[in-house]
C-alpha positions in Angstrom: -12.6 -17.8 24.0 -10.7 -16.3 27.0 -11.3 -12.7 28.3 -8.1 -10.5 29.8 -8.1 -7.6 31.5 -5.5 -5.3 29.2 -3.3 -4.8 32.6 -3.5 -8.7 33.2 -2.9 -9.8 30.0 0.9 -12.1 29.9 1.8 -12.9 26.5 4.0 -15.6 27.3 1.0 -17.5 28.3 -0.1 -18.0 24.6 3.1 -17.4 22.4 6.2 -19.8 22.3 9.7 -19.7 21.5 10.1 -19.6 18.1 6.8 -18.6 17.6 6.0 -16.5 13.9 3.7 -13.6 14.5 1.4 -11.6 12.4 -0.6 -8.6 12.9 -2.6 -6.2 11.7 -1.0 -3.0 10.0 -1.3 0.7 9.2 -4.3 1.8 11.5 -5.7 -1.6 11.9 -2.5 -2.0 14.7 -3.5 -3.6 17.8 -1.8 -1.1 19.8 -2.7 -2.3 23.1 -1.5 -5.8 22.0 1.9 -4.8 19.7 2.9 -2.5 22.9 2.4 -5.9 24.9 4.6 -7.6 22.6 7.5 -4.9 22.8 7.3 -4.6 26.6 7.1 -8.4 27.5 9.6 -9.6 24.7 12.1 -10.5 27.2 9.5 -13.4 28.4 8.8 -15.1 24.7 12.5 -16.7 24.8 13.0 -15.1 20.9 10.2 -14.8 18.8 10.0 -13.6 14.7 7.2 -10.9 14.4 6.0 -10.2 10.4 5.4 -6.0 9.3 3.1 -4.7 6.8 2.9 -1.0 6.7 3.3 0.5 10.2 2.7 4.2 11.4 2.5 3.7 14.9 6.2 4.1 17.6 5.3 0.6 19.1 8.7 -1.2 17.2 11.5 1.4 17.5 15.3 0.6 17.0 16.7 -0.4 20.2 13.4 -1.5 22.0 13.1 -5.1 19.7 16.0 -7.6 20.4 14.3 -10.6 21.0 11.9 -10.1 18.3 13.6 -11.1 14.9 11.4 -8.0 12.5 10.6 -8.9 9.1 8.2 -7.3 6.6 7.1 -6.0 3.1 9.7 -2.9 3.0 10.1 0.9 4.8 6.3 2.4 4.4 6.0 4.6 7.6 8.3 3.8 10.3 9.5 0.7 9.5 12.2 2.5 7.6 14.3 3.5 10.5 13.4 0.0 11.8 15.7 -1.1 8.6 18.2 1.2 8.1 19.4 0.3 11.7 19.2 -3.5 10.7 16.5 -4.4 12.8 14.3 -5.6 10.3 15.0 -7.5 7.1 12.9 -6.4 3.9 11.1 -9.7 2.3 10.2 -8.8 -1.2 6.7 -9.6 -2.4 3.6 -8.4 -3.9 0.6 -7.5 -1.4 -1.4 -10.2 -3.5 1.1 -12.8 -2.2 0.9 -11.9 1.5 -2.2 -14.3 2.1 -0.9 -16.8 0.5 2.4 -17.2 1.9 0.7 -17.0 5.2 -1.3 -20.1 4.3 1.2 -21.7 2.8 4.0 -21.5 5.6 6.0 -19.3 4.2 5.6 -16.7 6.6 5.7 -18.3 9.6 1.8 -17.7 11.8 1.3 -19.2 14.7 0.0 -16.2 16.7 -1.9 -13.6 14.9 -2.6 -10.3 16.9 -5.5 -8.8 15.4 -8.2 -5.5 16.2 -11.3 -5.9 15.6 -14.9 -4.0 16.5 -16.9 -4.5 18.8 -19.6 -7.2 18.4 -22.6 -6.7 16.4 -25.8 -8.0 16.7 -25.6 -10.7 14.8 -22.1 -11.9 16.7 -19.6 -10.7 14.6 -16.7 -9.1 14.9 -15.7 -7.0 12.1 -12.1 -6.2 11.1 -12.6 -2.5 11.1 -10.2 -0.7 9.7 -7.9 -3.5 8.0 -9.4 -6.6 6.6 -6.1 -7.4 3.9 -4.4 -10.4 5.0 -5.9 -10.9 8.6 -8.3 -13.4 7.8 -5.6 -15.6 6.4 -3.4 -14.9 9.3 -6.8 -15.9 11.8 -7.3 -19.0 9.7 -3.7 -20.3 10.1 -2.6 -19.1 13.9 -2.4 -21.7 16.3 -3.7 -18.5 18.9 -5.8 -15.6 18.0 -5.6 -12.7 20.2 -7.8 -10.0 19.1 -7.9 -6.5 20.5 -11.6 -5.0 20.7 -11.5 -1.6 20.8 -15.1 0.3 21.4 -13.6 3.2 19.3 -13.0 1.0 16.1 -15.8 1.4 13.3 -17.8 -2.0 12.7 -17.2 -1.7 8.7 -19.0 -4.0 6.2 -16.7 -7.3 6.0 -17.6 -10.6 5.0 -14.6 -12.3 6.5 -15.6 -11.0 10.0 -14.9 -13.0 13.1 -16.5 -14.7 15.5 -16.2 -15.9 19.3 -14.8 -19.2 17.6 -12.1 -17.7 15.9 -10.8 -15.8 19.1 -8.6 -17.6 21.9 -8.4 -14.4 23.5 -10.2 -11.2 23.7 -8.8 -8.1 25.5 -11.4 -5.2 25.6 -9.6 -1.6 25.1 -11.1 1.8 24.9 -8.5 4.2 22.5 -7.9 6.0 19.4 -6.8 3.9 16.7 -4.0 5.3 14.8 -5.2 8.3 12.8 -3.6 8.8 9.2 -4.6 12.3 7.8 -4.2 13.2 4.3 -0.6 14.3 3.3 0.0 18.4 2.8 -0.8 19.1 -1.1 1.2 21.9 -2.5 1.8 23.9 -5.9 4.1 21.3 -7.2 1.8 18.2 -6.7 -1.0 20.2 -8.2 0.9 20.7 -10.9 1.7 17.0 -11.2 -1.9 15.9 -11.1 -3.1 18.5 -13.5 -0.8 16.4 -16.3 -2.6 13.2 -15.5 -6.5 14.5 -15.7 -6.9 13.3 -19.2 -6.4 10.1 -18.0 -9.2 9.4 -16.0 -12.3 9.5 -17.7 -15.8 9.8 -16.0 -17.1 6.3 -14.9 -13.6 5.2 -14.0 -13.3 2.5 -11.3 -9.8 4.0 -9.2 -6.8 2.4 -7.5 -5.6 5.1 -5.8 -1.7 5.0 -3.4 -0.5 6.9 -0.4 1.2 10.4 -0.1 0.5 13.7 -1.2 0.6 13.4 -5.1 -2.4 10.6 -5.5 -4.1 13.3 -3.1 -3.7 15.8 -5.5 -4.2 13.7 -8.2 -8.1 12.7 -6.1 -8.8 16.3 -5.4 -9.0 17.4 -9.0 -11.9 14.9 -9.7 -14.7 17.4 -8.8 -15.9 17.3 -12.0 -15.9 13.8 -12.5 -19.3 11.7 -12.9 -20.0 8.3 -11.6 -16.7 6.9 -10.8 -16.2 4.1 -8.7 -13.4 2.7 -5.9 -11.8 -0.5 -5.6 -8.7 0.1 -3.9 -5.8 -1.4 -1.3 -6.5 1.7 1.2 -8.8 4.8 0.6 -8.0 7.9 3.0 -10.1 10.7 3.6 -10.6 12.2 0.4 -13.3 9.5 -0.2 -15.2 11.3 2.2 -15.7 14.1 -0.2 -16.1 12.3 -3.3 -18.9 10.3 -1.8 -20.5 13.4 -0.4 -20.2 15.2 -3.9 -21.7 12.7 -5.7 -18.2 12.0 -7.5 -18.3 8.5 -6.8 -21.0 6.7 -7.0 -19.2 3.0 -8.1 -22.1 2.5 -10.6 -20.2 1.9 -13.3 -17.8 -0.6 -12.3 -19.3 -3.5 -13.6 -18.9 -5.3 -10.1 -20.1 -4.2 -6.5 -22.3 -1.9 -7.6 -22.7 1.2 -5.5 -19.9 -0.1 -3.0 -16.5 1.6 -2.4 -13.8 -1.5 -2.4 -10.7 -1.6 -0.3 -8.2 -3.2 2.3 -7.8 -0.8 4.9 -9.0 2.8 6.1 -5.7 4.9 6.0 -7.8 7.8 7.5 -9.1 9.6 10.6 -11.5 9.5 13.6 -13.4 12.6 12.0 -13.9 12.1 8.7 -13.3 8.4 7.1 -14.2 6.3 10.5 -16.7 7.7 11.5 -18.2 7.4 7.5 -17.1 4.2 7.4 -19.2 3.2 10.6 -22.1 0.9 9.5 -21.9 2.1 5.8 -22.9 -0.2 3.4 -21.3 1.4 0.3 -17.9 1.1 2.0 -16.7 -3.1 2.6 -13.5 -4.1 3.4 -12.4 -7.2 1.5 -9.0 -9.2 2.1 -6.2 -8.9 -0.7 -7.7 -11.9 -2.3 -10.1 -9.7 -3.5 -8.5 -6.1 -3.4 -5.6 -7.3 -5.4 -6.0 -10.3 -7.4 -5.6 -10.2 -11.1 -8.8 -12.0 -12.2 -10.9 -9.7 -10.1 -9.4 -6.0 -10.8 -8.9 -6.7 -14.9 -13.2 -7.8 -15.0 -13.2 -3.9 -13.7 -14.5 -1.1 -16.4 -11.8 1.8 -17.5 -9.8 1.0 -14.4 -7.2 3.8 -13.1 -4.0 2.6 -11.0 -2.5 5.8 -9.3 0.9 4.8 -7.6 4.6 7.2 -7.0 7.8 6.0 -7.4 11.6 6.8 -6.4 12.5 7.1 -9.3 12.0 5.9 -13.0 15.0 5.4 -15.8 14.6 6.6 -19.8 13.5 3.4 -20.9 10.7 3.2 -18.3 11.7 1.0 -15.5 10.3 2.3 -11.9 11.7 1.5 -8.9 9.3 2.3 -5.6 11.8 0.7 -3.4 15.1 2.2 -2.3 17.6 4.9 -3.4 20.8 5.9 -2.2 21.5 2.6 -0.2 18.0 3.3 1.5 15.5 1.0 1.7 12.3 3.7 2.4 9.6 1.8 0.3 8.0 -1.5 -0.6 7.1 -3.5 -3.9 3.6 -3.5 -2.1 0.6 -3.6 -5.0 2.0 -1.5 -7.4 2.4 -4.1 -9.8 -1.0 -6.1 -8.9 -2.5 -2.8 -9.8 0.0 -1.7 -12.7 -0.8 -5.0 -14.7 -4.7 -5.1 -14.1 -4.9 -1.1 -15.6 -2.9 -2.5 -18.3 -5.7 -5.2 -18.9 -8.6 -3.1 -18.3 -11.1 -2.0 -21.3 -10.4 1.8 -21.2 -8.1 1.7 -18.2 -5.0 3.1 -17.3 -2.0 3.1 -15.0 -0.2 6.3 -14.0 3.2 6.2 -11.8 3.8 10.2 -10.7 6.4 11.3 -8.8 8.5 14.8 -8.7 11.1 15.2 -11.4 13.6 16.1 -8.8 14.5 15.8 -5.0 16.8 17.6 -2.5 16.0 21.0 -4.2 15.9 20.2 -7.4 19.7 18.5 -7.1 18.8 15.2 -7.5 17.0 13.9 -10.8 14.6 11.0 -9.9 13.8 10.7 -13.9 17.7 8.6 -14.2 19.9 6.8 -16.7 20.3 4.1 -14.7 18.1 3.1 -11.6 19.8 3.3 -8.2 17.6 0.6 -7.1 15.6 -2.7 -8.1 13.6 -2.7 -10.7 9.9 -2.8 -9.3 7.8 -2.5 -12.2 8.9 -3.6 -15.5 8.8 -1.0 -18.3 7.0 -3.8 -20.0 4.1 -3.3 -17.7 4.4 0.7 -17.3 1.9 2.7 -18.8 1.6 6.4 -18.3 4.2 8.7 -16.0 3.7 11.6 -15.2 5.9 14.5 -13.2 5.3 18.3 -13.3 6.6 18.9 -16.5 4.1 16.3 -18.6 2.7 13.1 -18.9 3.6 10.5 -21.3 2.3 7.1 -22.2 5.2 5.0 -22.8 2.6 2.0 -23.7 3.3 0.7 -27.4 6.9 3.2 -27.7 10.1 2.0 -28.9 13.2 2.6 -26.5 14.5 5.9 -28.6 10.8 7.1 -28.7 10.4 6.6 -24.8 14.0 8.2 -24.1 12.8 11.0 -25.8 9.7 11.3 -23.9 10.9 10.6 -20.6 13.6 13.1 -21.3 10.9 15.6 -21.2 9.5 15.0 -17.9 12.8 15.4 -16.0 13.8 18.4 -15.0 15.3 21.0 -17.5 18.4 21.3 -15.3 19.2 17.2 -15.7 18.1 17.5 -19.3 21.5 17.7 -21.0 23.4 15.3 -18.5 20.8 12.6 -18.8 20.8 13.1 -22.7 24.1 12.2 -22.6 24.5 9.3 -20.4 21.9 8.0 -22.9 23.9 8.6 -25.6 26.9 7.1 -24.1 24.8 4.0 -23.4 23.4 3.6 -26.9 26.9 3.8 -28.0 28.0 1.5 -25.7 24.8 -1.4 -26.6 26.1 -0.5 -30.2 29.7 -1.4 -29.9 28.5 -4.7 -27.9 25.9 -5.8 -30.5 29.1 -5.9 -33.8 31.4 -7.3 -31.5 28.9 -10.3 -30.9 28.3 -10.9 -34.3 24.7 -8.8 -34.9 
C-alpha cells in the first residue's frame, strides 16, 4: 500500500484508458477522490465510470466528457446527469449490482472507495456504505481508498485491510450529509392508511423520501420491531432511543439494526452509528438477497412509486419522458414481504402531482413496468389503502379507483371501461 498526499495525488498514475470504475455512492462518496476523477479526466485518455445513488455536485452535465457515465437510474443528481444524455440508465436490481461486478459485467478495474480510519485491530471499515464495495475491492485491478478521520468506523464484516488498498489518501471533511425529507399534512395522511399494516415485532424495509418518513414516525407505539434495510436515515435514531426497535424479534441478528448504507447526518445517525454494535453494515449479498430477507419474521417493505395503473402495475422509474428514478431494491424487497410469515409490502405514493393536475393512480403506465402487479401487495395514497394481493382485475380496478383522486375518478373509470371493452372485442374476434 502506497500513501498520497490529497494535493499530490495523479490519477493517471493508477487508472488506464479504457479503464471501468466503480465507487462508492450516496454518502459513502469519496469526495476527495470523485472530485480527482472530474478534474483530472482530461489525463485518463477516456475512461467509463459506474453510478449508484449520488447526492453529491462532483459529476455535473458539462464537467464529464471523457468519462462515459453509467448507473442504476436518476436517484439524487444523477437525474440531470441523464436528462442531458450524459449518463445512460442500466436497468437492474440492487441485488444484481455485486454480482455483475464479479462477473464482468460492469466493467471494475479501479474501485474508488471511503473508508474509516483504522482500528485497532487493522481494519478499515466501510463506514457509511458497505453495499457493493467489497465486490468492487475484490475485482479492481487498483484500490484507491479515501480515509477520512470524520467517517464513523461502523460494525462491517467485509472491512478492509492494508492488503486490500494500493493507495491510501488521508482526508479530513464532512462526508455528505442526507437529512430526513420535510413531512407534511399530506404524507401524514398517507402513512396513517398504512399503520394496520405493520404489526408490533415487525422486521422493516424502509425507502427514501418523505412518505417512508412519515410512514416511520408514526411507529411510536410500536413494540420490539426490528431493521433490516438497504439504507436507514435518521429516524432510526429515535426508534432506537425509544425503545421502538429493539430487532428482537426478527428471527436473525438478534438485537442488530441491518443495512447498506447510512443515508443520514453528522449529528444524529453517524455519530450513533460510531462504534455501535447494534448497527452493521452488510453488502447487498446480505441486505437484499431473497433467501436471507424471506427467513425474516412479519417482514414490512415500505417503498413509493411514480405512479401505479388500475390493475396494479408500479412503475418507480420514469414519467413524462423523464427518467428521475431507479428499479433499485424495490422488487428484492417487494417479493421477500410477499414470502414473509406475517409480512407485508406497501408501495405509497400521492394520488396526484403538479397540484393535483396530474393523476399518478393511471389507466395506463407512462413508464416501464417495475414491479409486477403479480408481486404487489398493499398501496396506499391519502385517500386509503388497499391490498390488491389475492384480487381479481375488476376487484382491483375498483379499489385502485378509490385511492386516486376524486377529481380523476370519472376519467379513469372510463378509460377502464373503454379498455375492458376493447380486451372484450379482441377475445370473440380470436375465437374465446
Amino acid at each position: 500500500m502506497i500513501r498520497v498526499d490529497a494535493a499530490q495525488l495523479r490519477l493517471a498514475d493508477w487508472i488506464r484508458p479504457g479503464d471501468g470504475i466503480v465507487m462508492g455512492q450516496g454518502t459513502a462518496e469519496p469526495l476527495t477522490l470523485t472530485e480527482a476523477l472530474v478534474r483530472q479526466r482530461g489525463e485518463l485518455g477516456g475512461v467509463r465510470a459506474f453510478l449508484c445513488a449520488m447526492f453529491s455536485d462532483t459529476f455535473k452535465p458539462g464537467t464529464v466528457d471523457g468519462i462515459a457515465l453509467h448507473g442504476m437510474g436518476g436517484v439524487g443528481t444523477n437525474r440531470r446527469l441523464i436528462k442531458a444524455g450524459a449518463m445512460d440508465v442500466v436497468p437492474c436490481h440492487v441485488s444484481q449490482n455485486a454480482e455483475f461486478i464479479a462477473d464482468g459485467t460492469i466493467a471494475c478495474d479501479v474501485a474508488l472507495v471511503q473508508v474509516a480510519p483504522k482500528d485497532e485491530n487493522g481494519r478499515y471499515s466501510l463506514g457509511l456504505g458497505a453495499d457493493h464495495t467489497r465486490a468492487a475491492v475484490d475485482k479492481a485491478r487498483v484500490v484507491i481508498a479515501e480515509m477520512n478521520r470524520r467517517v464513523p468506523q461502523t460494525r462491517c464484516d467485509v472491512a478492509l485491510t492494508d492488503a486490500d488498498i494500493d493507495v491510501l489518501v488521508e482526508t479530513d471533511r464532512a462526508p455528505i450529509q442526507l437529512p430526513s425529507a420535510a413531512i407534511g399534512d399530506l404524507e401524514r395522511r398517507i402513512a396513517a392508511h398504512v399503520d394496520v399494516f405493520i404489526p408490533d415485532r415487525a422486521t422493516l424495509q424502509v425507502g427514501f423520501g418523505a412518505i417512508p418518513e412519515a410512514i416511520i414516525a408514526m411507529l411510536g407505539n410500536r413494540r420490539d420491531l426490528g431493521v433490516h434495510s438497504g439504507m436507514v436515515g435518521d429516524s432510526l435514531v429515535e426508534l432506537v432511543e425509544r425503545g421502538v426497535v429493539t430487532n428482537s424479534a426478527k428471527g436473525m441478528d438478534d438485537g442488530v439494526s441491518i443495512t447498506g448504507v447510512l443515508f443520514g447526518t453528522d449529528d444524529k445517525l453517524y455519530r450513533f452509528a460510531h462504534r455501535n454494535p447494534a448497527v452493521k453494515l452488510c453488502p447487498v449479498s446480505y441486505t437484499h438477497a431473497f433467501d436471507v430477507l424471506s427467513r425474516l419474521q412479519r417482514y414490512v417493505s415500505i417503498n413509493s412509486a411514480l405512479e401505479v395503473d388500475l390493475t396494479g402495475q408500479v412503475n418507480a422509474e420514469s414519467i413524462g419522458g423523464d427518467y428521475i428514478g431507479a428499479v433499485g431494491g424495490q422488487v428484492d424487497f417487494v417479493r421477500a414481504a410477499g414470502r414473509s410469515p406475517g409480512g407485508a409490502s406497501i408501495i405509497a405514493l400521492p394520488s396526484a402531482a403538479k397540484g393535483g393536475t396530474l393523476s399518478r393512480i393511471v389507466a395506463r403506465l407512462s413508464g416501464p413496468v417495475t414491479t409486477a402487479r403479480s408481486d404487489v401487495d398493499v398501496v396506499a395514497t391519502e385517500n386509503g389503502a388497499v391490498r390488491l394481493r389475492g384480487l381479481a382485475f375488476k376487484e382491483r380496478i375498483k379499489a385502485m379507483l378509490e385511492l386516486a383522486a376524486p377529481a380523476h375518478r370519472e376519467a379513469l373509470a372510463r378509460e377502464a371501461h373503454d379498455m375492458s371493452r376493447r380486451a372484450d372485442r379482441s377475445s370473440v374476434s380470436q375465437g374465446h
